[in-house]
C-alpha positions as CSV (number, residue, x, y, z in Angstrom):
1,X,-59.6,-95.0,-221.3
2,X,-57.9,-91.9,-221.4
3,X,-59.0,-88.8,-219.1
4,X,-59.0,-85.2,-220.2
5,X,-57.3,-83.4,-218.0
6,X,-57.7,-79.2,-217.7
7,X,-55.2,-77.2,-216.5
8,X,-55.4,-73.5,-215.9
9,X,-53.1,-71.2,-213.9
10,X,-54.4,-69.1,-211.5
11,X,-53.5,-65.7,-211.0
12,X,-53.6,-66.5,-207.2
13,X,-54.2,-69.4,-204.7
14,X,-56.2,-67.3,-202.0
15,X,-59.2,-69.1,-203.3
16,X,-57.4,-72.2,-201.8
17,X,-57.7,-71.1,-198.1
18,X,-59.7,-72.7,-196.2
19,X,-60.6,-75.5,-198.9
20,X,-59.3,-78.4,-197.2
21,X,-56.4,-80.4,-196.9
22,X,-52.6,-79.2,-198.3
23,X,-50.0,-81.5,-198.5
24,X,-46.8,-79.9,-199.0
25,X,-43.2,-82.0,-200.0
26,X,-40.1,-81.2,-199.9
27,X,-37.0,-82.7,-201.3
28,X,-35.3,-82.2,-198.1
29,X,-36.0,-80.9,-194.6
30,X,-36.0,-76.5,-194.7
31,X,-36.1,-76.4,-198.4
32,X,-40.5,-75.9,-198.1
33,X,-39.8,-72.9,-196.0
34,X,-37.9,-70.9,-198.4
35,X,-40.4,-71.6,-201.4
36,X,-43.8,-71.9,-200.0
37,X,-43.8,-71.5,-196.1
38,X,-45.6,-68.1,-195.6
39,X,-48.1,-69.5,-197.9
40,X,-48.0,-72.5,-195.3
41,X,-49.0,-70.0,-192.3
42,X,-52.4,-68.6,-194.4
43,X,-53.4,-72.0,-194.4
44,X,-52.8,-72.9,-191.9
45,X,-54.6,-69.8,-190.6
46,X,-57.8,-70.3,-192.8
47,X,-58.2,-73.8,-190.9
48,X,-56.7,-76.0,-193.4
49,X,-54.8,-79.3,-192.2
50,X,-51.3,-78.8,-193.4
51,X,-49.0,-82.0,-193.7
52,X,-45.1,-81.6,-194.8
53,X,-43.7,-84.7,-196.4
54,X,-39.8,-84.3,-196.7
55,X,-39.2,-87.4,-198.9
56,X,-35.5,-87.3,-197.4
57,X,-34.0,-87.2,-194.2
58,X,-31.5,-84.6,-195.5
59,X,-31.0,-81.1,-194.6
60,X,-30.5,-78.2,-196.5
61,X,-27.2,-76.8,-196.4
62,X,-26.6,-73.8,-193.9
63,X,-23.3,-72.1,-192.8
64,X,-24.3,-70.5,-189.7
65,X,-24.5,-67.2,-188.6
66,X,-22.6,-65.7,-185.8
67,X,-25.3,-64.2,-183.0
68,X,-23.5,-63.3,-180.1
69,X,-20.6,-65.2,-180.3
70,X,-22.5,-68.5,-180.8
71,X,-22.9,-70.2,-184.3
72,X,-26.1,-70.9,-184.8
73,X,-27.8,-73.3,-188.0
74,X,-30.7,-74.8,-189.4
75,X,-29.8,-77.9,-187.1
76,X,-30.5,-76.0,-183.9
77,X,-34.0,-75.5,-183.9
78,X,-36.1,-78.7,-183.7
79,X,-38.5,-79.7,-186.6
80,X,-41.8,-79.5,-184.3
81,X,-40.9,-76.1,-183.1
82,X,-40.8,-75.2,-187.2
83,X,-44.2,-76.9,-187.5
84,X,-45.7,-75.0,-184.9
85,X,-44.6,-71.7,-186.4
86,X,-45.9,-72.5,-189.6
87,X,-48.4,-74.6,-188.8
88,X,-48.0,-78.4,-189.7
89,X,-50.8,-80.4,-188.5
90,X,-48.5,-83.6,-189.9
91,X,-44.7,-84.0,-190.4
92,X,-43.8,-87.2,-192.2
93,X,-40.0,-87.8,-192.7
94,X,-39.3,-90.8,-194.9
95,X,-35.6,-91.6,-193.4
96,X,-34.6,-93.3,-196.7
97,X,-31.5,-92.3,-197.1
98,X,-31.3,-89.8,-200.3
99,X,-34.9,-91.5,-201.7
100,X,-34.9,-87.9,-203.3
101,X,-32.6,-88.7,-205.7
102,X,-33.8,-91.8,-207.4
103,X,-36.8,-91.2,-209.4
104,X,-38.9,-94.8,-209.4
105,X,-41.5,-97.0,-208.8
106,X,-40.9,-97.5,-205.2
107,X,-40.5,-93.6,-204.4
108,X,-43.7,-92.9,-206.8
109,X,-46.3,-95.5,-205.0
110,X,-45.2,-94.3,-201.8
111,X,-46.3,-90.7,-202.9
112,X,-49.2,-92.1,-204.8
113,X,-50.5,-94.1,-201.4
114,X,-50.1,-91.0,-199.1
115,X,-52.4,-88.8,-201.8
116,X,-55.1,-91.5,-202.1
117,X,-55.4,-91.7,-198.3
118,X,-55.1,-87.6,-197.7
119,X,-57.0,-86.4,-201.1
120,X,-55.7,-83.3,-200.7
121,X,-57.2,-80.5,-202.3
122,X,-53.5,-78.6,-202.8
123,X,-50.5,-79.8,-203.4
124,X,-46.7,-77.7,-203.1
125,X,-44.3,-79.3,-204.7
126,X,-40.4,-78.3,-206.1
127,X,-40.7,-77.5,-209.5
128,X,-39.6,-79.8,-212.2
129,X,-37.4,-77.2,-213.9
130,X,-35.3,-76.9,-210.6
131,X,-31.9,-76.6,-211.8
132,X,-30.9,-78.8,-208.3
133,X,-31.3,-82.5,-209.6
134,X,-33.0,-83.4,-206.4
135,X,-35.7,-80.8,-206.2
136,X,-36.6,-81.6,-209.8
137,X,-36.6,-85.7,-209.2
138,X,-38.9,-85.0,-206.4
139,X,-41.0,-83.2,-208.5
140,X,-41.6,-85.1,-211.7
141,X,-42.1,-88.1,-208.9
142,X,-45.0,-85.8,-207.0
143,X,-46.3,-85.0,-211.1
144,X,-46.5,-88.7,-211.8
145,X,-48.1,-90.1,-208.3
146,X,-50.8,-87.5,-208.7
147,X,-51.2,-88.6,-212.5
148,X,-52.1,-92.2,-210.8
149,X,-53.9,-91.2,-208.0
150,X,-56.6,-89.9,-210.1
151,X,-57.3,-87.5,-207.1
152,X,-58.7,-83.9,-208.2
153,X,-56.4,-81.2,-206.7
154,X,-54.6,-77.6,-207.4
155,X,-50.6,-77.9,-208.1
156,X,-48.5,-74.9,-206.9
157,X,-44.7,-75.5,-207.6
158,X,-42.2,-73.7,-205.6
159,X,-38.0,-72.9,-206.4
160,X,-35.4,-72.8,-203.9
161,X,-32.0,-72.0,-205.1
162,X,-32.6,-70.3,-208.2
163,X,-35.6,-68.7,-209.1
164,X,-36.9,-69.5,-212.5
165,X,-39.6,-67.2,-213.9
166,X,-42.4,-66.7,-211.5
167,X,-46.4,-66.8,-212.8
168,X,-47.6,-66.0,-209.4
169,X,-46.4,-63.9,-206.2
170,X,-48.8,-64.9,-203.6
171,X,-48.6,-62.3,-201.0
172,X,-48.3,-63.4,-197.4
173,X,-47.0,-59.7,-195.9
174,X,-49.9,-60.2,-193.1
């Protein structure tokens, strides 16, 4: 039996605050802040449980900046200190190596299990279109778990690196 599915795009996810749960994934660890973490803060704000999934134990890349002499990175400031700014009820690292980067059955049930037991009402994801392979495996893995989970839920994908063409600028200068 096949299942019609709508889809619409929204000019704006504010109707989402407050709504209930928001899982947001990453590819690796830092990437969610640069393409969804103000919208993380609202929530998180409106009283919606916010859990990050980084389906890698990997970084992001950072060079540093010099601040007073010292060379400070992504590395120096501790993961729960992050989730307390922005306002992670959950962080789930899945230290698997780069399980990013290999698109599968065993990276796909995973994803599927976590949404069945959450059913989250919105999901951040990296786009599939992100020109970084591992970002875009992540994604079409997130795409195809929700397809089996059967759970009903908004889908907002985020870039990183290289902005493709935005549909929506959510606005999060509070």
């Amino acid at each position: 039996m096949h299942t019609l599915v709508k889809t619409s795009i929204p000019r704006s996810f504010e109707f989402m605050l407050g709504c209930g749960p928001v899982v947001v994934f990453a590819a690796r660890l830092g990437e969610e802040l640069f393409g969804c973490g103000g919208a993380c803060v609202l929530h998180h704000e409106a009283g919606d449980n916010v859990l990050l999934v980084a389906t890698s134990s990997e970084k992001i890349n950072t060079t540093g900046s010099e601040k007073d002499g010292c060379k400070q990175s992504a590395d120096d400031i501790p993961i729960k200190d992050i989730a307390r700014i922005v306002g992670y009820d959950k962080t789930i690292i899945w230290y698997d190596g780069a399980l990013e980067n290999i698109y599968g059955e065993r990276l796909i049930s995973r994803i599927t299990e976590l949404l069945r037991e959450i059913s989250p009402k919105l999901i951040y994801l990296p786009s599939v279109n992100d020109p970084d392979n591992g970002r875009a495996t992540a994604g079409l893995a997130i795409v195809e778990a929700i397809r089996r989970s059967q759970i009903s839920c908004c889908l907002a994908m985020y870039e990183v690196g290289a902005p493709l063409q935005p549909d929506h600028f959510h606005d999060i200068t509070r």
